[in-house]
Every structure is written in structure tokens, then in C-alpha cells.
BALO-595940 format. One record per residue (C-alpha): residue in one letter; x, y, z. Coordinates in steps of 0.1 Angstrom, whole numbers, plus 2048, in hexadecimal, padded with zeros to 3 digits. Example, Ala and Ser with C-alpha at 12.3 -4.5 7.8 and 13.67 -1.06 7.14 Angstrom:
<atoms>
A87B7D384ES8897F5847
</atoms>
This chain:
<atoms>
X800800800X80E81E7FAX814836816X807859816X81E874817X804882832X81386F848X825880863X840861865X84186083DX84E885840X865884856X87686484CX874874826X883896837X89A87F84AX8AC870826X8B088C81AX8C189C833X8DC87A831X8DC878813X8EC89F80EX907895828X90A876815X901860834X90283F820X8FE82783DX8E384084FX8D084282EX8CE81C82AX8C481484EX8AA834846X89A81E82CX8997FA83BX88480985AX86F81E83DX86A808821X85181C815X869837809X8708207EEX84F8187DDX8448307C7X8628397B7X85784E7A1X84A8647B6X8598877C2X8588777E8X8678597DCX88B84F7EEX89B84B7C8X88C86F7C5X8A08797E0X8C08697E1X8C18777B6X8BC8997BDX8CD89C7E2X8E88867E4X90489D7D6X9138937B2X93A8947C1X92D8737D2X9468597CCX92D8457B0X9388227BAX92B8277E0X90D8367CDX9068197B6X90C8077D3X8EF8127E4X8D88147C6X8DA7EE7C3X8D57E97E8X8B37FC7E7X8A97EA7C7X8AE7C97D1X8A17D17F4X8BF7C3805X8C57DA827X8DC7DF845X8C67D5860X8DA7CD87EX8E47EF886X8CD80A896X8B3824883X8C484487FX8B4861897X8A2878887X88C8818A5X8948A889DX87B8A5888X85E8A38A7X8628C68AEX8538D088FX82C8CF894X8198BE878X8138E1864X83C8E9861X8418C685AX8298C883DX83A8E7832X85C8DC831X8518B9820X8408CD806X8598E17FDX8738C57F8X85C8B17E2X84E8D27D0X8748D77C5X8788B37BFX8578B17A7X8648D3794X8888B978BX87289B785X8578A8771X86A8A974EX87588674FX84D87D752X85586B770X830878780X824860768X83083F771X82282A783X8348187A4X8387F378DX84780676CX86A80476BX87C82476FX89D820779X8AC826752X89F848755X8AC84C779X8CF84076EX8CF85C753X8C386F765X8DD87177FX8F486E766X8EA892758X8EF89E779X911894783X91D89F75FX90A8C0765X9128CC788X9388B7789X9498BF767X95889E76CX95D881755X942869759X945846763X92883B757X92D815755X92481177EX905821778X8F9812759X9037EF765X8DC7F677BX8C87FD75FX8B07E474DX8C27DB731X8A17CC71FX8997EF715X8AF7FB6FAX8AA81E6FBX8BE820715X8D980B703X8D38256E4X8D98426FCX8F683370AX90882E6ECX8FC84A6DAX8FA8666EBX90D85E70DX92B84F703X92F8686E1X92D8886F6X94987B708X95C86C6EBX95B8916DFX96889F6FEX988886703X99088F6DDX98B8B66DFX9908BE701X99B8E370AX9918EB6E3X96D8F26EBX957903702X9478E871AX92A8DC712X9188C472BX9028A9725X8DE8B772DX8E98D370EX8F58B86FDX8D68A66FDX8C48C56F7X8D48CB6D1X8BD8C66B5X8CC8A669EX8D98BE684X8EB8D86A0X8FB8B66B2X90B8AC691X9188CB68CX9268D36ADX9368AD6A8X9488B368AX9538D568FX9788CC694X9788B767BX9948B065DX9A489F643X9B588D662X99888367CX977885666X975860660X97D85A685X96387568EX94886967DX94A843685X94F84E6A9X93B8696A9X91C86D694X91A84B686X90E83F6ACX9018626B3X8E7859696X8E6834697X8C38366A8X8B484C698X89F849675X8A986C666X8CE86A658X8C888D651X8DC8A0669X8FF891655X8EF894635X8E98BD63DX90C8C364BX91A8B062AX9068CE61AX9098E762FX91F90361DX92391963BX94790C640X96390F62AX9568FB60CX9778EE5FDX97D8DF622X95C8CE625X9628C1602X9868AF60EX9748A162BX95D891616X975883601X985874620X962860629X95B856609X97B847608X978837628X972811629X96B81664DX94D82E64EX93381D660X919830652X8FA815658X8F1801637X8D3804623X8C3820629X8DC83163CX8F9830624X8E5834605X8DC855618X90285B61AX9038525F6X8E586F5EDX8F4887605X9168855F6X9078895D0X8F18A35D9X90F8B75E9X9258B05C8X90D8BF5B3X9028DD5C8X9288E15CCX9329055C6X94190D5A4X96690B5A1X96D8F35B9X9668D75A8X9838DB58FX9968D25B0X9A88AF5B3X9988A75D3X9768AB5BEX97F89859EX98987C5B8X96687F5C5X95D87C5A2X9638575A7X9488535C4X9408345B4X95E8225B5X95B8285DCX9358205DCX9387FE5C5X9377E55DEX9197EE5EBX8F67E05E1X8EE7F95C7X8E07EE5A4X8FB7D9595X8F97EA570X8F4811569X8D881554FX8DB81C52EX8C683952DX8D285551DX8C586E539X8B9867561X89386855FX879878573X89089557FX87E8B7587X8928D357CX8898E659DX89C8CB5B3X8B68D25A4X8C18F55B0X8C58F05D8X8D88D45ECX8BE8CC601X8A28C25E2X8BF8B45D2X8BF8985EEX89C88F5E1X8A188F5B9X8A28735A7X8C787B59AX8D78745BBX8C68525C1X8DE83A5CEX8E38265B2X90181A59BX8F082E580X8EB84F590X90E84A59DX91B847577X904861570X916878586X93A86D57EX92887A557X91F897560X93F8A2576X953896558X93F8AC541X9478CA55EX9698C855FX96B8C9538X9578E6537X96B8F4550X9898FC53AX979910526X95B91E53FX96D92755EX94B93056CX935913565X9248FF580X91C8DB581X8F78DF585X8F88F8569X9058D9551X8EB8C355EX8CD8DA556X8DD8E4536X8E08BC531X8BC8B053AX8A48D5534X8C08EC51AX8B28EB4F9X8C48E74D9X8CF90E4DAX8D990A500X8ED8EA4FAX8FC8FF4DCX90491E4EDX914908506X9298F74ECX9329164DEX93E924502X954906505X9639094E3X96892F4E2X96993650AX94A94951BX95896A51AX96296A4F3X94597D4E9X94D996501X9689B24F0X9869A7507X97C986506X99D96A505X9A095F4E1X9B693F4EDX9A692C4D4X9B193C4BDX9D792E4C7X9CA9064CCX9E28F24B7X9D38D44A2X9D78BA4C5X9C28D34D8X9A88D44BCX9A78B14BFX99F8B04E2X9898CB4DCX9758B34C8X97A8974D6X96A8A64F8X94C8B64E7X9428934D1X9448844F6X93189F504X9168954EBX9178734E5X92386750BX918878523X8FD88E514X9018AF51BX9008BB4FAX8EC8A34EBX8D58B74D6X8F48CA4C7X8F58BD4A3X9168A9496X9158BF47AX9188DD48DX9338CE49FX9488C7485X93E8E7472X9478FE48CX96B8EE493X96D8EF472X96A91946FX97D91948CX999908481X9A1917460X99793A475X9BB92E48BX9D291D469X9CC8FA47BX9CA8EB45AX9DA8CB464X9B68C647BX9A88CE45BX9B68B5447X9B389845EX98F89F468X97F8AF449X9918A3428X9A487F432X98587043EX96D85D42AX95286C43CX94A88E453X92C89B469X9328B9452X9268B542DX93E8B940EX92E8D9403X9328E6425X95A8DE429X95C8EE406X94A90C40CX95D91442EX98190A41EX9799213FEX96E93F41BX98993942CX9A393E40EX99395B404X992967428X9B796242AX9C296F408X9AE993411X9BF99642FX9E098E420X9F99AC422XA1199340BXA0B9893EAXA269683EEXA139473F3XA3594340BXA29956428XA0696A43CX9E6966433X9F195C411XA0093E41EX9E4934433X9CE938412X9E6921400X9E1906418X9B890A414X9BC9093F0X9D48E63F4X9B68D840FX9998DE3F4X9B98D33D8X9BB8B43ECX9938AF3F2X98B8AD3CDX9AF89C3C5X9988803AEX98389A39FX98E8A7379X9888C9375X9858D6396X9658E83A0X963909391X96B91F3B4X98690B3BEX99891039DX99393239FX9A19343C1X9BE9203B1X9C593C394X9C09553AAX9DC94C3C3X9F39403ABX9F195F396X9F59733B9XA129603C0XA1F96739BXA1A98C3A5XA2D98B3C6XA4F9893AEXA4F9A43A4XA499CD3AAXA299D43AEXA0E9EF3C2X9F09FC3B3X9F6A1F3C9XA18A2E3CBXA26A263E9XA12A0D3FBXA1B9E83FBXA009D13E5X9EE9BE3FAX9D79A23E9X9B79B13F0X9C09CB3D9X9BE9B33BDX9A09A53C5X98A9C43C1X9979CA39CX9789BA38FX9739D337AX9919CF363X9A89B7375X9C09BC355X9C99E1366X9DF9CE37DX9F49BD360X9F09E2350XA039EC373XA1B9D6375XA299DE351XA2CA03360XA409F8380XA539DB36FXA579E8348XA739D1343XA539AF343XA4B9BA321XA6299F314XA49986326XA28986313XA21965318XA1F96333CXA1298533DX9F6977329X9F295A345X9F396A360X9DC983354X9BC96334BX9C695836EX9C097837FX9A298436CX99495F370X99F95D39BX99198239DX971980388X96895A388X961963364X97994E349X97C96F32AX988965309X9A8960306X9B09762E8X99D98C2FAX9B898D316X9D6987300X9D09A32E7X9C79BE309X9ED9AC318X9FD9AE2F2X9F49D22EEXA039E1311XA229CA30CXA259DF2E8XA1E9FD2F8XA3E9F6314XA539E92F8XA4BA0B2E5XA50A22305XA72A0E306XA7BA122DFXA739F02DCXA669EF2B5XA729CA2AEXA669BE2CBXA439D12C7XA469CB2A0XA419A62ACXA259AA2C2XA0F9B52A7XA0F998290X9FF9842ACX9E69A62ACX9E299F286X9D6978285X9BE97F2A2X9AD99A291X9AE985270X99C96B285X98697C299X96798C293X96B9A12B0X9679C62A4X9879D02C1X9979EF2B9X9B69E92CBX9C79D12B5X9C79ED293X9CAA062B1X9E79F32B8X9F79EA29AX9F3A10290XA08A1F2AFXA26A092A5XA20A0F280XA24A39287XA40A332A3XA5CA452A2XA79A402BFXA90A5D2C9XAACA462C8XAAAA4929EXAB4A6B29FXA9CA74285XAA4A5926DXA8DA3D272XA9EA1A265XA90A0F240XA8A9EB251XA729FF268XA64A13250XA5F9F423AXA4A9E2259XA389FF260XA29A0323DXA1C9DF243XA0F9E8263X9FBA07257X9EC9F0238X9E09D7258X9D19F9268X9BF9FF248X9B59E4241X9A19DD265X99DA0726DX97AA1426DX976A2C24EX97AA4B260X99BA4726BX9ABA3F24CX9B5A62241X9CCA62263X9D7A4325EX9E3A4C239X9F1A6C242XA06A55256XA0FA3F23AXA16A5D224XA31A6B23CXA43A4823FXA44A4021AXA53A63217XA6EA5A231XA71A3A21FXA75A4A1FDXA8FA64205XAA3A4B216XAA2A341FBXABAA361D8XAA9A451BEXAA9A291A9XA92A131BFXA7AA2C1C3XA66A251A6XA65A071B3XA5CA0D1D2XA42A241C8XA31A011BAXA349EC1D8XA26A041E9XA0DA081D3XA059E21D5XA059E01F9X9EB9FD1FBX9D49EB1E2X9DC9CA1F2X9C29D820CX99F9CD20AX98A9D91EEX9719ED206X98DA01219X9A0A081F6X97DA181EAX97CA2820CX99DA3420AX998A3E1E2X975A4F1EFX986A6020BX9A1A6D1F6X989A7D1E0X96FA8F1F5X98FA9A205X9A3AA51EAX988AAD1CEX987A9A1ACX99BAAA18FX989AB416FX961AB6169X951A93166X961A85186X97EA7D177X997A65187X9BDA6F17AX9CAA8918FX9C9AAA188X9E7AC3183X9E8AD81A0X9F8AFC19FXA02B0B1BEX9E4B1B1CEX9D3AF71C7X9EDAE31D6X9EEAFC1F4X9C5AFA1F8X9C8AD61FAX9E3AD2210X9CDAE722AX9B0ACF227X9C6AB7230X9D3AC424BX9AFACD256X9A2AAA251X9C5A97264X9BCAB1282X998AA9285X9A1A84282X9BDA8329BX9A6A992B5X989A812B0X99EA612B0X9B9A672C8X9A8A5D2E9X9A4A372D4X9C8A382C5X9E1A542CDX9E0A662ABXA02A762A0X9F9A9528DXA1AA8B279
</atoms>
């Protein structure tokens, strides 16, 4: 039955213990209890002796004389051979003060037993687990003093294991933490300890800990701190937490994903570990993970194989079912789908960090998660943008942007390439990027920086390219021209020139089976050879400023002015019609892309070299020219002035160096030049032209003996009817409207002429040779001689 604590005796005896038991009156207490057994039922209860002897008996109590006594009052097994205690000095109180003073003592007792819910057991539940912690809490609270706790535990009932979870999880890894880090902390005592929220615990835990302890921290200290408890959580947020130095967490993660030893618990515990350590890799901050500590992280599953994950990745090109929106915070990360713990998302990850560190080179400022959105949501421009970013660098639109590109030798380009085809075709980050566009763009970029051994290899060596034919064509052929107009050399041996050379050999080598070559690429062919031609010799078309071979180019007009110019620099070519005359259908065909007939260009090339040979006194040489002049106008039906033009400057030449007395051999091939001119001249020019023949026949006939002048006077007279019967009447006609007819009737013989008819003609002539040479000397240079 239990006793009421109305009873006078029942207060005073309760009074009575506590009074011992703050002296620490061991024997007194226990003789105290074995004349009161009732003290001990009930022992849950604020007046309960356990009560007492928790809260009074001071913690400084040597614990194994306390356990001692615990045990004797469990099992009921008393001193009684030795006298009650006196506690008679109690009887002076009257019943009211002894009320009082009871009160009060069990009033501060039920204010320190009230939060362990004691007040709600009942006398038969067991309660000495909660008693042992509880004293526990007390020594460690009021003492400072490393607790023994093994005297004290060795009296609890170990068929309830939440005291064997508390024991090993929170008692014995508060004071693992304090032996490792004593003096390096302030204290913290149990009761606080107790206190922390999960996620506070771990961190106060682990907040000493490195490269060197963090294994041995966490299997000491947070793999038993959390061992009984569902929610894994707390380690998974300080993994994540980026509130300390991030490169530091990121080494000590290293070190327990290493770790053989990390007794992280199985299924679901370390696939938690597993998430967590994803979902921190890809929330990583950027930069860092270029690091070595995280490309060895990369290789999570290498550490993770031997667990009881799925035992092949899939074969799908992209994880599925993964919102875009878990993908931007650590904590939702933890719950996506791409950070399951499975072989697959583990190859999915070493894919994607891969594809990060690639980018890297080229996109200093990249993060992970942006590669996997631009993987699995990007579209086709996205992915391509970010292609172009990693080929060009993500600041090269920008006006001080690095060109370094622009310096890649052909091995780079192939890595280059190599990386964005696996980038596509592996691990799928740019797998809406076409191949073509791939290939293309290397391709510009390439002949943009002379790589042209990348170019050979990849674009004309292969049997097959992403890239079409017409395309690798089309961007060799821009790329010649590209380089010939910025040229400042005209040699094929050096610049731009050089780099259009090599183009030229590329698309050369392309259509190497194909008999002609296409059109533009034997024009590109003329026009470099004949550039190349040019670069021998003297040449700027402005005084002064060095040719460069853009200058050339825009001669469409008349590309012939430039063979016209180098005549003027280089008079001395003259002797070298024929490959004047090449050079000139290569550069009018390389300029134009239009093939002009080829008398055409040889009669334009004939003339100027007869004009140089002329300014140099050159007659034989220019005397040559024109019999060439002569057959193409005999063959031609082409109504060109500039072969009688021609013919007739030579035929009226007269050099300085003759002093006056022009050769007969000269004068000779000049009459047969002017019977060409009069032959092929339009009517209205004949009376120059025979004013012309007139003064050389004269020449001819004074320097000739007498006796062959006669004679000469007939040969003449045949070569001049030799002409053709129309121009002889032409002539005949001429001659007469000019001249007048002698006699009435229109009569042909010649009339006697006195002096003031010889003088009237003579100023017709002259009247007629003036108008002819000021009308005609803009078309053929008309000596009023």
C-alpha cells in the first residue's frame, strides 16, 4: 500500500534522507530506508527515496559507493543489525511546519522530475534507465568531470534499447569528442549536448575536422551519433553546407569517399551518402571542380562499385524523369532523379563532370549544373551557342576578347574535335548540335588560322566528311580569296599569298581525278599563278605604294591596264610577247571569271609591246609585231581598229636616232605597212594615211639613184593598186573631190597645173590632212607630217 506523504512519520523519515543523503551519510541513509521501506515504492514519485538520493546526494560522490547503494535499494538487501539513525529533531516541528518544509523539498523535486515525465509512471514501470541518465546529466553538468559511466549503466535494464542507443550514441560520442579536442572548444556539457537539433550536433561534431581526422570523425562520431536515428539528413546537409571554405569541405569528402572504412549504415543509409555526395558535386561552385581533388571525385563510382547498386548503367542517352527545377539547389538535388544511387547515375555523373572539365578550357566560367541543363532542356541553338563558346572561348564576341584560337596548331584542332564529337555522340551534351555544323565550323576556323594540315587530313583525305563536298569547296575557294585580298605580297612564297597557295593545292588536291577542273577553281589557279608571274618584276599601279594583290583584283574593268602598267615600269618586257600575252588570259580570266578571245588579248598585248618597242626605237622589233597584227585581221571579222591603228603608227615612225635620214629598209617596210593601213582603214582616214605615204615615198625617192626611180615609181604604183578594189576607188574618189578633175567631162589624165593651181591645191590638202589628223588622232596619233 502506498504510504501517504500525510503522514507525519512519512515526512520526517523523507526529511530525514535527505538531510543524509547531502552529508553523504551512506550507512545512515541505508539503515534510514530498511526501518522505512516505504521510501522506496513509488519511485517515481517527487517523495520517492530514488527522488532524493538523485537530486540531493551531491555529484562529487565517489560513483562506485553510489552505485553501490543503488543496487542495495533495488534488490532490497539492507544493513539491519545496526540502530535507526536519530532524526527525533524532527518532533519539534508541529505538524503544519512539517508540512511546510516536506512541501517545499518535494515541490523542488517535482520542478527537476517533471521533464523526464516521471509524474507519469506508474510504481511497476521500470524507470531506472531514465534515472541512470538522469544522474548522469547531473554529475556531467554540476562536476565538469569525465564521466564513468560504465558503474552506472551496469543497473540499467538492458532489454530496452533506447537506453543502449543513448549510450552509444549520444553518451559515449560527446565524450569521444572531448578526449580528441579537448582545450580546442568551449565546453559544452551533456544536457546542451542533448539539447542540439540533429543538424547543429553534426555540425558542432565535425567542426575540427580535416583531411587528417575526418574519416576518424565521422565513424567515431556521427556515424553512432546517427545510427539510431531514421533521418541521415543532418550528414547529408553539412556535405552541402557551403558556409565553410568550400575547397576544404570538398577535400574532406574526397577523403570519405575514399575511405574503405566509413561505416556509414548500408542500404538506405549509404545510398543516402551516395545522393548527398552527388548532389554536392553538382551544386559545387564553379571553378573548383577543375581542381584535382574534384576530378578524383569524378571517379565516385570506382569508390561506390562494390556496393549493391544496379550492376549495368543504362543505355539511355539522357537520365529520365528529371525536373529542371531540382536542379538549381543542393537540397532538391538530394531528391532528383539524377542523383539516385545507382551505377547509372554514377556514370551519368562521371559524363557530365567529364563534359565540365572540357568545357572548362575554353569557358573558365561555366558551372556543372549549367552543362547539365544545357544537356537535357538547351535546345539546338543553346547546345550550339555552347559549342561555339567552347571552340572560340565565351568572351570572343566581346571586343578584347582572347583570340587563342586563332594560335591552336593542327594537334589542338584535333583535340578540339575530337572533344566536341564526344561531347555529342558520348556524353550528350551537345547532342542536337548537327555533325555538319561541326565539321563546317572547324573547317572556317581552320583555314581562318593556316591549319591547313587539319584541313587536309579531315576535309580532303577522307573518303567521307559531316561537311558536304560543295561546302569544303565553297569555304577553301573563300578562304583563297580571303587570303590573296589581304595579301601585301604578290610571291606565292610568303603572307597571305602563301596561305592562298596552300587553299588553291587543298581544292588542287580535292578534284586531283577530275579533268578540267571546276571553273572557279581554275580561275583561282590563273589568277595566282599570273600574280605570282607579277611579283618578278617592277610593278605598282600608284607611284609610290607597294602592289598589294587586291589591287589586281578590282581591275575588272580592263584587267589588260595592268599589263599596260607593267610595260611603263618594266619597258625593257617588250622582247617577251609571248608571256605577256599569257599572263595577260590568265589575269583577265583569275580577275573576271570570263575566258576573252584570245586574239582579242594578243592583239591589245601586241600593240602596247609595239608601242614600247617604238618609244625605245625599236622598229625591227615592232616591224615584227605587226605581221602577227596582219593575219589576225586577215582572219577576223572583227571590225578592231587597233590593228591598222597599229600598223599605221609604225608605218609613219620616225626615230631620233636617224638623224633625219630614215633607213631605205625602213622606208621599204613602212610603204607595206601603210598599203596594210589602207587596205583595213575606214574611208575617212585614207587621205591621212596617204599623206603619209606620200612623204615616205619622197624620202625613199630622193635617197634612191636616179636610175631606179622609174622603177620605183612602178612598184609603188603596184603596191598601191595591190590594195582592194573598193579602197583603190575610195582612194581614186577621194583624190578627186579633193583635188578637182582636170578638163570638162570628168576627165581622168591629170591636168597641167600652173602655179596658182598647184598652190590652191596644196592648201586643200593641207586643210583636209588637218581636219583628218584632229578628228582621227584620239583613235591613232596622227602626224600632221
Amino acid at each position: 500500500m502506498t504510504p501517504s506523504t500525510h503522514d507525519r512519520e512519512y515526512q520526517a523519515s523523507f526529511l530525514a534522507l535527505i538531510e543524509f543523503a547531502t552529508s553523504v551519510r551512506f550507512d545512515d541513509i541505508e539503515l534510514l530506508i530498511a526501518s522505512m521501506p516505504q521510501l522506496l515504492q513509488s519511485p517515481t514519485s517527487s517523495a520517492s527515496a530514488f527522488t532524493a538520493l538523485l537530486y540531493f546526494l551531491p555529484e562529487s560522490t565517489p560513483l562506485a559507493d553510489y552505485v553501490d547503494l543503488i543496487k542495495k535499494l533495488l534488490d532490497g538487501q539492507f544493513q539491519t543489525n545496526l540502530p535507526v539513525p536519530d532524526y527525533s529533531h524532527f518532533d519539534r516541528f508541529s505538524d503544519e511546519e512539517l508540512a511546510q518544509h516536506f512541501q517545499a523539498a518535494t515541490r523542488y523535486l517535482t520542478q527537476k522530475t517533471t521533464p523526464l515525465g516521471w509524474g507519469s509512471l506508474s510504481a511497476s514501470t521500470p524507470f531506472i534507465n531514465d534515472w541512470v541518465k538522469a544522474r548522469i546529466r547531473l554529475v556531467d553538468n554540476y562536476t565538469g568531470l569525465p564521466i564513468p559511466p560504465d558503474l552506472l549503466l551496469g543497473l540499467v535494464d538492458t532489454t530496452d534499447q533506447s537506453i543502449i542507443d543513448w549510450q552509444y550514441s549520444i553518451l559515449h560520442v560527446l565524450m569521444a569528442f572531448r578526449r580528441s579536442y579537448a582545450g580546442q572548444t568551449a565546453w559544452i556539457s551533456l544536457q546542451e549536448f542533448e539539447s542540439l537539433s540533429p543538424h547543429n550536433a553534426v555540425k558542432l561534431l565535425l567542426q575540427f575536422a580535416s583531411s587528417d581526422n575526418i574519416v576518424t570523425d565521422v565513424n567515431n562520431l556521427i556515424v553512432p551519433y546517427l545510427n539510431n536515428k531514421e533521418d541521415q539528413s543532418p550528414l547529408w546537409d553539412w556535405i552541402g553546407d557551403e558556409s565553410s571554405v568550400p575547397e576544404e569541405r570538398l577535400s574532406l569528402l574526397l577523403e570519405l569517399v575514399k575511405a574503405d572504412g566509413v561505416f556509414i549504415p548500408p542500404n538506405p543509409g549509404y545510398f543516402g551518402f551516395i545522393r548527398a555526395v552527388l548532389a554536392f558535386l553538382y551544386s559545387f561552385p564553379q571553378n573548383h571542380y577543375t581542381t584535382e581533388i574534384f576530378k578524383e571525385l569524378t571517379l565516385v563510382e570506382h569508390y561506390f562499385g562494390n556496393f549493391e547498386l544496379d550492376a549495368e548503367p543504362s543505355d539511355t542517352k539522357f537520365p529520365e524523369n528529371i525536373a529542371e527545377t531540382d536542379l538549381y539547389s543542393y537540397k532538391t538535388l538530394l531528391k532528383s532523379q539524377l542523383t539516385l544511387p545507382t551505377l547509372s547515375s554514377l556514370k551519368t555523373f562521371h559524363n557530365y563532370a567529364h563534359s565540365a572539365e572540357i568545357l572548362f578550357s575554353n569557358i573558365p566560367d561555366i558551372t556543372l549544373i549549367e552543362v547539365v541543363v544545357t544537356s537535357l532542356y538547351g535546345s539546338d541553338q543553346d547546345q550550339i551557342a555552347l559549342a561555339r563558346k567552347y571552340i572560340f572561348g565565351s568572351n570572343n564576341d566581346d571586343e578584347f576578347g582572347d583570340e587563342k584560337w586563332k594560335h591552336y596548331d593542327s594537334k589542338q584542332w584535333t583535340k578540339v574535335r575530337d572533344n566536341l564529337l564526344w561531347l555529342k555522340n558520348k556524353s550528350h551534351v551537345l547532342s542536337k548540335v548537327p555533325s555538319a555544323w561541326i565539321d563546317e565550323t572547324l573547317l572556317i576556323s581552320t583555314l581562318a588560322s593556316g591549319q591547313f594540315d587539319f584541313v587536309e587530313a579531315r576535309f580532303i583525305n577522307v573518303r567521307r566528311a559531316a561537311a558536304s563536298s560543295s561546302v569544303v569547296t565553297t569555304h577553301l575557294l573563300d578562304a583563297f580569296y580571303e587570303n590573296y585580298d589581304k595579301a601585301t605580297s604578290c610571291s606565292t612564297s610568303r603572307g597571305g599569298l602563301k596561305k592562298a597557295a596552300k587553299c588553291l593545292e587543298l581544292l588542287q588536291e580535292k578534284y586531283a581525278n577530275k579533268n578540267p577542273l571546276p571553273s572557279p577553281i581554275e580561275r583561282a589557279a590563273k589568277l595566282l599563278s599570273s600574280t605570282d608571274a607579277l611579283s618578278k618584276y617592277s610593278l605598282t599601279l600608284t607611284p609610290g605604294v607597294p602592289l598589294h594583290p587586291v589591287e589586281l583584283r578590282v581591275q575588272s574593268k580592263d584587267p589588260l591596264v595592268i599589263i599596260h602598267r607593267l610595260l611603263e615600269l618594266n619597258p625593257k618586257l617588250y622582247h617577251e610577247l609571248d608571256f605577256l600575252q599569257d599572263i595577260s588570259k590568265d589575269l583577265y580570266y583569275g580577275i573576271t571569271g570570263n575566258k576573252a578571245d584570245d586574239g582579242e588579248i594578243n592583239t591589245r598585248v601586241r600593240a602596247m609591246c609595239i608601242d614600247v618597242a617604238l618609244a625605245n626605237s625599236d622598229f625591227e622589233q615592232a616591224y615584227n609585231y605587226t605581221k602577227e597584227l596582219q593575219d589576225y585581221v586577215k582572219q577576223s571579222s572583227s571590225h578592231n581598229q587597233l590593228p591598222w591603228t597599229t600598223c599605221y603608227q609604225v608605218g609613219k615612225f620616225v626615230s631620233p636616232e636617224w638623224d633625219g635620214n630614215t633607213p631605205e629598209s625602213v622606208l621599204s617596210k613602212q610603204l607595206e605597212l601603210l598599203s596594210f593601213t589602207l587596205t583595213y582603214a575606214p574611208k575617212e582616214n585614207l587621205p591621212s594615211i596617204l599623206k603619209v605615204w606620200e612623204r615616205i615615198e619622197s624620202q625613199l625617192n630622193e635617197e634612191r639613184p636616179a636610175e631606179r626611180k622609174n622603177h620605183q615609181q612602178h612598184s609603188s604604183t603596184d603596191i598601191l593598186t595591190s590594195a582592194s578594189s573598193r579602197f583603190a576607188r575610195a582612194i581614186q574618189s577621194s583624190a578627186s573631190t579633193t583635188f578637182g578633175s582636170g578638163g570638162s567631162g570628168g576627165s581622168n589624165q591629170a591636168p597641167e597645173l600652173g602655179h596658182d593651181e598647184d598652190h590652191t591645191n596644196s592648201r586643200k590638202r593641207d586643210q583636209i590632212s588637218n581636219l583628218l589628223v584632229s578628228g582621227l588622232g584620239w583613235a591613232i596619233g596622227a602626224n600632221p607630217r
